[in-house]
FIDOPA-220438 format. One line per 5 residues: number of its first residue (from 1); their letters; for each residue x negated, y, z negated of C-alpha. Coordinates in nm, 2 decimals. Last residue first. Example, Ala and Ser with C-alpha at 12.3 -4.5 7.8 and 13.67 -1.06 7.14 Angstrom:
<recs>
2	SA	-1.37 -0.11 -0.71 | -1.23 -0.45 -0.78
</recs>
This chain:
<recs>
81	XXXXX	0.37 0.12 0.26 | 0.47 0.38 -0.06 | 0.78 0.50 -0.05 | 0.93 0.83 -0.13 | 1.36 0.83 -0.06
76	XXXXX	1.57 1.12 0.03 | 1.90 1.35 0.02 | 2.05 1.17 -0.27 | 1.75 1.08 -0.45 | 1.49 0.78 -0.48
71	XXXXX	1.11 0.79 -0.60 | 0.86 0.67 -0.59 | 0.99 0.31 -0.43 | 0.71 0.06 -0.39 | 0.74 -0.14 -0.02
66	XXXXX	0.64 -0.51 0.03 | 0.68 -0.60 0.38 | 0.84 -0.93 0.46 | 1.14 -0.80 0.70 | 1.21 -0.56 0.34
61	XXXXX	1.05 -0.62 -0.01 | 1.18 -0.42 -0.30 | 0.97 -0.26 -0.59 | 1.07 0.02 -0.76 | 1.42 -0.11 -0.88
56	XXXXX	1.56 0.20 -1.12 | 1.79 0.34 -0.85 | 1.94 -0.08 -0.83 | 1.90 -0.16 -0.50 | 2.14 -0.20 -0.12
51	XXXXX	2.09 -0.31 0.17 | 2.25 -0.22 0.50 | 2.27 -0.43 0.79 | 2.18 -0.37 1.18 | 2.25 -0.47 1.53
46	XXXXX	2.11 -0.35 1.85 | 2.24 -0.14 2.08 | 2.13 0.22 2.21 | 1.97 0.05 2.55 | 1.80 -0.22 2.37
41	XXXXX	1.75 -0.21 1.98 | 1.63 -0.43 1.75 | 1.70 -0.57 1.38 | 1.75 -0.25 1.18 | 1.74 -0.27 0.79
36	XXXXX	1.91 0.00 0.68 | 1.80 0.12 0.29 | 2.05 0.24 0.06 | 1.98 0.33 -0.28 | 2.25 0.24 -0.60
31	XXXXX	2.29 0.44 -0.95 | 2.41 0.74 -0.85 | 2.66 0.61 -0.60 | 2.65 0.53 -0.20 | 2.31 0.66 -0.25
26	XXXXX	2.15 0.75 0.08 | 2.12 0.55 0.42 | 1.71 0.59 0.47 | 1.63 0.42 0.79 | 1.40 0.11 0.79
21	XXXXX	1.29 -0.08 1.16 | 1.21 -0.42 1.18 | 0.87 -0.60 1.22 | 0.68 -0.72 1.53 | 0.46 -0.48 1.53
16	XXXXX	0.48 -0.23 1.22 | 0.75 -0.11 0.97 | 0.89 0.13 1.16 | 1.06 0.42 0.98 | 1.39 0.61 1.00
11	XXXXX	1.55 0.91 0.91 | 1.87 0.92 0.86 | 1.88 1.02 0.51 | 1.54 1.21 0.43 | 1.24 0.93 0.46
6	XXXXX	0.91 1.00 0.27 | 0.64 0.75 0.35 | 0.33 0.75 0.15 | 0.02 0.54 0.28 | -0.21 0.27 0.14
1	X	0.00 0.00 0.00
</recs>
């Protein structure tokens, strides 16, 4: 985990070759993050799910990347690749 990542809702993040694509969905309540897990895309379709943590869960692990979660709010999310 060398490098920060800071993802306002909407914004999205590639995880590397071969892996999926992460976009920052907000917090559905004040106690729950939202991360979207995108599968692919070709022509503006693909297919995606969201997924969902605990605010105070700092370490979550998405398409076999481990990611540490700074910090989590509303409008954005600080994560550490």
């Amino acid at each position: 985990m060398n490098s920060t990542v800071v993802l306002s809702v909407g914004d999205s993040y590639h995880l590397g070759t071969g892996k999926d694509h992460i976009i920052y969905a907000g917090m559905p309540s004040d106690k729950i993050y939202s991360i979207v897990q995108k599968k692919w895309e070709f022509f503006y379709r693909g297919f995606a799910w969201n997924l969902f943590f605990p605010r105070e869960q700092s370490e979550i692990r998405v398409d076999g990347i481990n990611l540490l979660v700074e910090k989590a709010d509303p409008q954005q999310i600080v994560l550490r690749v």
